[in-house]
C-alpha positions in Angstrom: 72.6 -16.1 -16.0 71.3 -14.8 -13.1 72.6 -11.2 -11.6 74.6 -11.2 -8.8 73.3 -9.0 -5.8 75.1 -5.5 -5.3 75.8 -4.7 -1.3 72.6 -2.6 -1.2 70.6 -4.9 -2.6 72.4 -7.5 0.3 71.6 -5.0 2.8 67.7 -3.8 1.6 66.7 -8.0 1.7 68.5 -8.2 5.4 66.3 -5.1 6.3 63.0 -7.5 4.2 64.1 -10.5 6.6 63.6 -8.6 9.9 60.0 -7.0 8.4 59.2 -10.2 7.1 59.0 -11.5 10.9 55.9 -8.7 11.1 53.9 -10.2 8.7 51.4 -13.1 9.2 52.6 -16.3 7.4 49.2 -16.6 5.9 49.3 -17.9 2.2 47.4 -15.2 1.4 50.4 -12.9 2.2 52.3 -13.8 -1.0 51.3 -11.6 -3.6 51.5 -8.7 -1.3 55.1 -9.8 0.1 56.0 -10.0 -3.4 54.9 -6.7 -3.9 56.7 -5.3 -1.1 59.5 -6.8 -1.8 60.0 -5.9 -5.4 59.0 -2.4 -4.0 62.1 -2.2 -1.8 64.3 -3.9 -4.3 62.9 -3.0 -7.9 62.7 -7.0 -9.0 62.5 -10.7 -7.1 66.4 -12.2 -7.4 66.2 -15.5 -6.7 67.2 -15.2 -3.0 63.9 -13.1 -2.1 61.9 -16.0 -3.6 63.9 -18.4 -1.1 62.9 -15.7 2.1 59.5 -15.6 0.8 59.1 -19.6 0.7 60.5 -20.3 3.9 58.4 -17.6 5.4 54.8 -18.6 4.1 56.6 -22.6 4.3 55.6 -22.9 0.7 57.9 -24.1 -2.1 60.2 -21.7 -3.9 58.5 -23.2 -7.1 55.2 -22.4 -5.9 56.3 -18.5 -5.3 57.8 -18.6 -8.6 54.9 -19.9 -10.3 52.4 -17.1 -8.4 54.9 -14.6 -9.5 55.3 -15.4 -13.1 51.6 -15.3 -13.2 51.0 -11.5 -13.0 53.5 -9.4 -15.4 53.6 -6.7 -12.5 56.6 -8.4 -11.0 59.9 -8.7 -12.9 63.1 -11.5 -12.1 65.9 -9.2 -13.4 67.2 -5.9 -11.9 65.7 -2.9 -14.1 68.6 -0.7 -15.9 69.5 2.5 -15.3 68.6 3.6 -18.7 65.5 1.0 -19.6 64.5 1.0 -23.1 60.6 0.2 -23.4 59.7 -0.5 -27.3 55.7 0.5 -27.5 54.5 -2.7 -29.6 50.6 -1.4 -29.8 49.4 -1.6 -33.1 50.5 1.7 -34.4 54.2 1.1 -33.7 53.6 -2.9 -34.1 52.6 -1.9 -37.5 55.2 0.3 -38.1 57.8 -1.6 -37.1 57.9 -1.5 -33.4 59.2 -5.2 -33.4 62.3 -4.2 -35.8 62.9 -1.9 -33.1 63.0 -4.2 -30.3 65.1 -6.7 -32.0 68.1 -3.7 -32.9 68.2 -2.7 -29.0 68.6 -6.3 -28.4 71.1 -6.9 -31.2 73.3 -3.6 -30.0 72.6 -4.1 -25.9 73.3 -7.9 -26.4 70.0 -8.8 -23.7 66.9 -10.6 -25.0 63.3 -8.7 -23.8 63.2 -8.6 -20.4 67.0 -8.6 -19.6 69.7 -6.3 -18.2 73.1 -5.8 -19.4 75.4 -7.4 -17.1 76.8 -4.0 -16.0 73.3 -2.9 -15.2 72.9 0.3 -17.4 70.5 -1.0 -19.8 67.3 -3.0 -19.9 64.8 -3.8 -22.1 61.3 -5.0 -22.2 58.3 -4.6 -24.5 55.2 -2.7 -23.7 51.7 -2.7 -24.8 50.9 1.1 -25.5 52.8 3.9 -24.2 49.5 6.4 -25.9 51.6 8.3 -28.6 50.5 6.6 -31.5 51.1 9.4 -34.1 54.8 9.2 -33.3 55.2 5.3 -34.0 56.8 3.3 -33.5 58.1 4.8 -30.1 60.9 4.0 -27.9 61.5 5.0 -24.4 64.4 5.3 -23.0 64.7 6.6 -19.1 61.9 9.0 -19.5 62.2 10.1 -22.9 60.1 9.1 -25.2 61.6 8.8 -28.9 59.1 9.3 -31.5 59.6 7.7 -35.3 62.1 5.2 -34.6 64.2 3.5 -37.2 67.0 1.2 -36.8 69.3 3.1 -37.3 68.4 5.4 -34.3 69.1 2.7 -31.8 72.6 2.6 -32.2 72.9 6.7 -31.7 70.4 6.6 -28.4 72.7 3.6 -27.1 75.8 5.3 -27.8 74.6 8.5 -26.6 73.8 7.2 -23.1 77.6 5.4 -22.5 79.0 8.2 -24.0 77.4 10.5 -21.0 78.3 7.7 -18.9 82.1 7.8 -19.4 82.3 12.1 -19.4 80.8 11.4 -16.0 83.4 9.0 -14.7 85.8 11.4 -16.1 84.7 14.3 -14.0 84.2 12.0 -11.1 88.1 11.0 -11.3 89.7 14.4 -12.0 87.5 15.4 -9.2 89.1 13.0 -6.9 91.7 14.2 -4.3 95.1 13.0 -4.7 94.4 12.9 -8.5 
């Protein structure tokens, strides 16, 4: 299922349409269109692939297929809380793919997806260097050393319960309230 665009994200790929005009239609453009793009936006929804095709007058499969190429660029919008499971061979060895497979049991999202509301993603990584704490997670910024299962939940649970104290300070905050 594909994402549907927020009204920034409308408004950032009008702003990409006008620079696109700027930039030579030159094949050799793509990859660093892409990157600009996913720069401005934080992933390539399906509509930047269409501005980039008609630009360069290439296909939309042939973007695609240059994009899925290198693992820099990503098709799905990051999370506000993304969850990185370290699957170097420390953590792969200590479980790191048990891990991965609880935050996508509890978040509902395969590697590489977002939660439909947008506050969680999830993707594998190679190493993240703490390799006497594996298997590590990281979550936002924080890196969580000597995972088990049974943290996931508590971490997940943790962030929506934030979540909701902050949308409960934003609404008695609210004039008229």
């Amino acid at each position: 299922m594909l994402p549907e665009l927020t009204a920034e994200e409308k408004s950032i790929l009008d702003d990409v349409k006008t620079d696109l005009a700027e930039i030579s239609k030159e094949r050799s453009k793509l990859i660093p269109i892409l990157q600009f793009i996913q720069s401005k936006i934080n992933y390539l929804p399906q509509v930047a692939i269409n501005l980039v095709a008609d630009h360069l007058d290439i296909s939309p499969s042939e973007v695609y297929g240059v994009a899925t190429f290198y693992n820099q660029f990503r098709f799905n919008p990051p999370g506000r809380n993304p969850v990185k499971v370290c699957m170097g061979t420390a953590c792969h060895v200590r479980g790191g793919d048990i891990i991965l497979e609880n935050f996508e049991r509890k978040l509902e999202i395969k590697e590489g997806e977002t939660t439909p509301d947008r506050e969680f993603s999830v993707e594998r990584v190679a190493c993240v260097g703490c390799c006497a704490l594996a298997p590590v997670a990281i979550m936002g910024e924080t890196v969580h050393g000597h995972m088990q299962p049974s943290k996931v939940e508590g971490l997940v649970l943790r962030v929506r319960i934030e979540k909701e104290k902050q949308e409960r300070e934003k609404q008695k905050n609210e004039p008229g309230k």
